[in-house]
TORROVEX-245961 format. One record per residue (C-alpha): x, y, z. Coordinates in steps of 0.05 Angstrom, whole numbers, plus 5000, padded with zeros to 4 digits. Example, Ala and Ser with C-alpha at 12.3 -4.5 7.8 and 13.67 -1.06 7.14 Angstrom:
524649105156
527349795143
END
This chain:
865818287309
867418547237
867217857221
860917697248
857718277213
861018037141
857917387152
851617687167
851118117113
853917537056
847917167097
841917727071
845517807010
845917006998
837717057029
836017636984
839317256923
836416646935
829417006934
830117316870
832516686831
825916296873
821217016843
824216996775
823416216767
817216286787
815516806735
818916366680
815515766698
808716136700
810116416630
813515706608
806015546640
802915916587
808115716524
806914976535
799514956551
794514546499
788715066485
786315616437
788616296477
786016316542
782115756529
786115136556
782114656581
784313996628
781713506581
786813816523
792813806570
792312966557
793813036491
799413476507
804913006493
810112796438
807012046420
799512506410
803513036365
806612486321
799712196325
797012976293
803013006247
802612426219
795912536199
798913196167
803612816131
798612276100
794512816076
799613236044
802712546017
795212375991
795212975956
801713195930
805212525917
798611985913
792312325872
797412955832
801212315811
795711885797
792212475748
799112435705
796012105642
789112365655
791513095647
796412925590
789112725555
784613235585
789113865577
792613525509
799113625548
806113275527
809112875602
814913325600
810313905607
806113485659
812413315691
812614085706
807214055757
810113665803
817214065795
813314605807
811714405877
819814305899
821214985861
817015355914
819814935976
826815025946
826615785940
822315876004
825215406051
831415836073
828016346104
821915916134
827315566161
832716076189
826516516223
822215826247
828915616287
825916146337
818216126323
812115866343
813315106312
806114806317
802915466297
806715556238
804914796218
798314996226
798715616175
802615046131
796314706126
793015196110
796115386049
796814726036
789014666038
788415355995
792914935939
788414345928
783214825916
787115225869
787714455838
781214365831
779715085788
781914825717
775514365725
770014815746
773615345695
773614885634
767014645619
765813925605
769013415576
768613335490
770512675467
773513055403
771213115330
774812545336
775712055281
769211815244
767111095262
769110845198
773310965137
770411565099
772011305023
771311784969
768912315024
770413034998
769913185077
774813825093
773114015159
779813715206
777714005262
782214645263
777115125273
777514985351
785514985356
784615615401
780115145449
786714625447
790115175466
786815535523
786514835555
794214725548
794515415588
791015175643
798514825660
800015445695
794115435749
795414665769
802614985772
800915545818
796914945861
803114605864
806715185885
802715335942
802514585967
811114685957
810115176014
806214796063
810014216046
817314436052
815014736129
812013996146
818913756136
823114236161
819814506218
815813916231
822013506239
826213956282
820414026324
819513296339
827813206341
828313836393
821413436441
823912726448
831112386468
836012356423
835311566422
828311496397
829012106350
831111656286
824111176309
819911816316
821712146245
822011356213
814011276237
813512036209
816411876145
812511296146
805311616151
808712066091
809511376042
802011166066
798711826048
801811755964
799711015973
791811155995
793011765936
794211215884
789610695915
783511225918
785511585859
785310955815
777610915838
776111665824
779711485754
773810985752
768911555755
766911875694
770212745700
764213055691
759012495721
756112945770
752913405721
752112875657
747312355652
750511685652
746311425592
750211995557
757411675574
758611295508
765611025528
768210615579
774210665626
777710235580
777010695520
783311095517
779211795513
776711595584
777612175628
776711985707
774912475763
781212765772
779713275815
775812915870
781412765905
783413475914
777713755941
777813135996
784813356009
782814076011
777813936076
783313416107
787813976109
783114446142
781813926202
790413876218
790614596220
784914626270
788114096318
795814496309
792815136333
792314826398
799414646411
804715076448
811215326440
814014646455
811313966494
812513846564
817013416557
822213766526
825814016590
828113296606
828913066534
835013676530
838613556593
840012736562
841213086498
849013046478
852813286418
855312816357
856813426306
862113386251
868313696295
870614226251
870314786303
863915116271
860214826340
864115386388
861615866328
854515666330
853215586394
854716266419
849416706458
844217006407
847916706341
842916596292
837517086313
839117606272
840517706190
847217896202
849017206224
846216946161
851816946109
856316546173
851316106189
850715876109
858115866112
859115316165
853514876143
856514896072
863114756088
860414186143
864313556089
858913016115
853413406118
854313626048
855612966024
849312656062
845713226018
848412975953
847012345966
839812525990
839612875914
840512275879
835411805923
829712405909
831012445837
830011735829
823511695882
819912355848
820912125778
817611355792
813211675844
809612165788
810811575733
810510925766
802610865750
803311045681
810010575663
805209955697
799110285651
803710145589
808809665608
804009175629
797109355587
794309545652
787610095649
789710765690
784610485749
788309925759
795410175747
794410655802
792210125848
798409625841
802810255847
799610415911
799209825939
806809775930
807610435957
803910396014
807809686036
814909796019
815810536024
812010596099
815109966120
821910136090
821610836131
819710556196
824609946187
829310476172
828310796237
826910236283
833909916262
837110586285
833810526362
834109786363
842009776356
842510596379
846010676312
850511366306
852411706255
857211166228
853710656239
847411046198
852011166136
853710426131
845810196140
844510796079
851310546043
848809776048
841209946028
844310285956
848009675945
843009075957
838309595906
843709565849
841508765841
833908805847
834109485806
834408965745
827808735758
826509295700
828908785639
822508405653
819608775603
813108655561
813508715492
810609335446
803909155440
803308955359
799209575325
798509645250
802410215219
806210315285
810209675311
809209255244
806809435175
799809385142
802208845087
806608425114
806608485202
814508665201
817309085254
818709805231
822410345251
818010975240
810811075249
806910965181
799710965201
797411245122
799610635074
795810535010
789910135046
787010635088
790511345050
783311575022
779311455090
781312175119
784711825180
787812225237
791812055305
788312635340
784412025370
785811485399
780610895383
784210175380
780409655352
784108815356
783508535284
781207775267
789607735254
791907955318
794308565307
791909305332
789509765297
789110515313
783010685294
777110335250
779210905205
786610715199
783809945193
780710175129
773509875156
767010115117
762709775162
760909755234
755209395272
752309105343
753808435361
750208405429
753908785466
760008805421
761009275363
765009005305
767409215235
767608895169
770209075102
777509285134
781209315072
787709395124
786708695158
787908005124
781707765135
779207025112
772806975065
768706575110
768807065172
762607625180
767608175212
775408405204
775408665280
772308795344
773209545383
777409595445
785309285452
787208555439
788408145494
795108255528
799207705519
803907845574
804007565644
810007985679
806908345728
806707875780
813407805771
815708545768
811008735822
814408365880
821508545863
820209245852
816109265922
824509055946
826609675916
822010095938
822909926016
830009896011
830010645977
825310856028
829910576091
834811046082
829511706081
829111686166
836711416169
839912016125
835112496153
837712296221
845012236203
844612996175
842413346233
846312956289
853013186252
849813946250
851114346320
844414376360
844015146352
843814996258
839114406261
833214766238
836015166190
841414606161
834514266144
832914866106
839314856069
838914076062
831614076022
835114735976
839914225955
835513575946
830314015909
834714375861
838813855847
833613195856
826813275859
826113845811
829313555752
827112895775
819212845738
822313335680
827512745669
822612235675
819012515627
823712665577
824611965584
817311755568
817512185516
824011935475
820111225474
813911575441
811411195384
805711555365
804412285382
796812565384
797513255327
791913575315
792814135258
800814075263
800714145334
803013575380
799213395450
800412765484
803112115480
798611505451
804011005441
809910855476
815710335454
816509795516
823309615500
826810235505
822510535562
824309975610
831409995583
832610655589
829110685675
834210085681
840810405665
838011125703
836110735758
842710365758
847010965754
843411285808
844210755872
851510705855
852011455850
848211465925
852710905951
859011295934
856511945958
854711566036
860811236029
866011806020
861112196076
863111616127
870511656108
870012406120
866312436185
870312666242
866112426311
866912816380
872912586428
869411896472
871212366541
868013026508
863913426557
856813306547
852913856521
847314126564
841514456517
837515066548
829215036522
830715376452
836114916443
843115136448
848914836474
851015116551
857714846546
862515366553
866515486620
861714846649
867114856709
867015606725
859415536758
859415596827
853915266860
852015066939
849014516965
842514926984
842515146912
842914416886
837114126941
833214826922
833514576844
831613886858
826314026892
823014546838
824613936792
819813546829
814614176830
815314246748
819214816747
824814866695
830414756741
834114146736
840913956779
845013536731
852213236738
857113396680
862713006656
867913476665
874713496621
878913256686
874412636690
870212886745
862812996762
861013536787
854013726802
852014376765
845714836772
843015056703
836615496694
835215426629
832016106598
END
């Protein structure tokens, strides 16, 4: 009887039980309803809900990514010689623009990070673009603040003999100036685009590794990555043709443009491709509104999910209820992803590869504009079109190698190892060099066409013409050789010949009695044919560089615990930034500017570069480039020795909808059949139950009922 009455009462308790898990999943999945649904607020209509997947979200961020890669890394790089002339900036300070861009993602990044672990993902990508959006505009301010382009009181056409002219110019040096100062506003641009950028690839990329299985993750971020390379290359493929277009054609007549895109005072429109960036960036934020907390298909991506972090013991740390929600947790949190050996080394070697990518990537167009006497239209379109092969194909090579042969982390670190290697040998594509173009008073002498060491552009032929290098204004002598200006030539005499001006009376050239002219305006004709040759090798380099982006991103956050991954990618781009793409365009330039022949000064101050020496530029890219792949190939190498994999019979780690591990005391949950049937069959009504079997310790598989909160 008392018996009976036990059983009946553990029966209504079981009943009454069983009814409040069946109300509260109920309420959860209502409210997971709500989290997951495609709309704007309320407003969720069926038609959205199709697009509520992972392949459409790659499909939306990749689109974010080739706009921010279009702006930041294809048209900013692009502009690199054009605002050296426009703004009468030096490249080291120019190299400060783009550094200024991974100084705002490296200082901001830790906390977008550590809070977005636990935010609204898509909506904060949306505010990302956003900003991103607000930065191109900021870009575009130095050109509707500055007035309109002035050639200069550049150099008289012709030597002024006997002149008693003593106007240099200086009267406007406050105008040099005040443009030099408009450095900071394309440095606050780039500072705002740092933000939006650093949260594209943080949050971005935790989003899509936390809403697809672990086994197509690697081919997801590769085709991301991918989109990233193809935005920089349509950047340097457009931007070349807005370099075609004359700065300030929209409000000057075109029979008032007296130069040509040749003419090294040509300024192109720089800023057009900002402003098309600037609405591209409003449309992604529009289309991320709409997205929820996380896709649909999360739920079942997690339960496959299983854990390959560096076994070190910070995994029992990090995984425990509530770690990481609060600021307290901070200083531990920094302290196990610092002290994670692989991770870190991963990092450093992800240091190296971005100081090497942002220095070519922000001087690639203007080493081919040099290097090969290429115009800056068409140096910007072979960098692009190299770009936009080898560094998307690289990525997504990169990443479909890793789901083709379901590559761990091992196997990742060898792929990345190998890629630095085979780019040690194709690296010295860089000693097929061009040499200095020959340029009177520069590379050889007035009188007798030796090399020299030192620039001596005033010799006794041209010393009372008044000459200065504030301009730059070659003219090709009947000889051969360059001259700097007609000035510097020593010409007295210019005049039409159809459509080609000449000079005559150059008391610089060597010019034979029975020829009307000394020299016609514009460069001689290059005389080297390398860039066929450099252009496919280098295109090698590039894509395998670019292989190991999706590989090492990959690598880092498998051997993170689940509960770190977002903000270890935080941590990660601190590192890379600080230590690679920062200095990486400042060293670069520093580089450009050690081979500076010729410097423009303009009343004892210095602006930009005219004249660069061949020789030592591409010598000195080959032994930094060099230095650099071994460096990464040492630094994947000792992170492979040091990587300690989970146990082969580890318990498989079950992952709850924000992404921790449920792991702990796996064998202490009781469960009933009814329980089990009861989950399965919300399973197949879209609730977020799931019944799942668990490798146990002892070898055995035991079925397990896990509501995931």
């Amino acid at each position: 009887m008392t018996s009976n009455k036990i059983d009946n009462a553990n029966d209504t308790s079981a009943n009454k039980d069983n009814t409040a898990v069946g109300e509260s999943i109920g309420e959860i999945a209502e409210c997971d309803e709500r989290i997951i649904a495609c709309g704007y607020g309320s407003c969720t209509p069926e038609a959205l809900q199709k697009c509520n997947n992972a392949k459409v979200f790659l499909a939306v961020i990749c689109l974010f990514c080739t706009v921010q890669g279009f702006v930041v890394n294809g048209i900013n790089n692009v502009n690199t010689s054009t605002l050296e002339r426009r703004y009468q900036l030096p490249s080291s300070r120019v190299g400060l623009i783009s550094s200024a861009y991974d100084i705002s993602a490296g200082i901001l990044v830790i906390p977008i990070t550590y809070w977005g672990a636990h935010a609204h993902k898509p909506r904060l990508l949306a505010f990302a673009s956003l900003c991103l959006a607000l930065g191109s505009f900021v870009m575009c301010i130095p050109q509707i603040a500055s007035g309109q382009y002035q050639l200069g009181n550049a150099v008289s056409d012709v030597c002024l003999a006997g002149s008693n002219a003593t106007d240099n110019g200086c009267g406007d040096i406050e105008e040099s100036l005040a443009l030099q100062n408009y450095l900071y506003v394309f440095m606050l641009g780039q500072f705002l685009h740092g933000i939006g950028g650093t949260t594209l690839y943080s949050i971005g990329i935790v989003f899509i590794d936390e809403n697809v299985k672990t086994k197509v993750s690697a081919l997801y971020i590769g085709i991301m990555y991918a989109f990233s390379a193809v935005g920089p290359a349509l950047g340097y493929v457009a931007g070349g043709q807005f370099l075609n277009i004359y700065v300030d054609a929209a409000v000057t007549n075109s029979a008032d443009i007296s130069i040509t895109d040749e003419d090294p005072r040509w300024v192109g429109a720089w800023w057009l491709g900002f402003a098309i960036g600037c609405c591209g960036f409003v449309v992604v934020a529009a289309m991320l509104f709409c997205y929820g907390y996380e896709l649909p298909d999360a739920k079942e991506a997690k339960t496959e999910r299983y854990s390959q972090a560096h076994q070190d013991g910070s995994e029992d740390v990090a995984n425990r209820d509530g770690f990481g929600k609060s600021i307290k947790d901070l200083p531990l949190s920094t302290k196990l992803i610092l002290l994670n050996p692989t991770f870190m080394f991963i990092n450093l070697a992800g240091c190296t590869e971005g100081l090497i990518i942002s220095g070519f990537a922000t001087f690639m167009p203007k080493f081919i504009q040099n290097q090969f006497w290429q115009t800056a239209g068409m140096s910007a379109f072979y960098g692009g079109l190299v770009a936009v092969i080898g560094a998307a194909g690289g990525q997504a090579l990169g990443g479909f190698i890793a789901k083709r042969f379901n590559l761990k982390v091992k196997g990742m670190l060898k792929l990345s190892m190998g890629c630095c290697i085979a780019c040690v040998a194709f690296v010295l594509i860089f000693l097929a060099r061009c040499d200095s173009e020959k340029i009177g008073g520069i590379t050889v002498s007035y009188i007798n066409k030796t090399e020299i060491e030192e620039s001596a552009l005033i010799a006794d032929c041209n010393r009372g013409c008044n000459c200065t290098s504030e301009s730059y204004e070659p003219i090709c002598g009947i000889d051969g050789i360059a001259y700097f200006t007609p000035c510097h030539a020593g010409c007295l005499r210019s005049f039409r010949d159809g459509s080609t001006k000449r000079y005559a009376n150059c008391s610089c050239i060597d010019t034979p009695a029975e020829s009307p002219y000394s020299a016609t305006s514009g460069k001689c004709e290059p005389t080297c044919n390398l860039l066929a040759v450099f252009l496919p090798i280098f295109f090698i380099v590039v894509t395998l560089t670019f292989m190991v982006s999706p590989i090492g991103m990959s690598a880092s956050l498998r051997v993170i615990p689940d509960a770190q991954r977002s903000y270890s990618v935080g941590i990660k781009w601190v590192i890379m930034r600080f230590l690679g793409t920062v200095p990486g365009p400042i060293l670069f330039g520093a580089i450009f500017d050690i081979a500076c022949r010729q410097w423009q000064e303009k009343c004892d101050e210095r602006g930009s570069c005219w004249i660069y020496d061949n020789n030592s530029l591409s010598l000195n890219l080959l032994l930094l480039g060099l230095v650099i792949k071994i460096i990464s190939a040492i630094f994947f190498f000792v992170a492979y020795l040091l990587y300690k994999p989970p146990p082969v019979d580890a318990p498989i780690s079950l992952l709850d909808k924000r992404g921790k591990t449920i792991s702990e005391n796996v064998n202490n949950i009781n469960t009933t059949d009814t329980q089990i049937d009861a989950a399965q069959g919300n399973k197949s009504n879209g609730d977020i139950t799931d019944a799942i079997k668990v490798k146990t310790d002892q070898g055995e598989v035991n079925p397990v009922f896990v509501t995931t909160l």
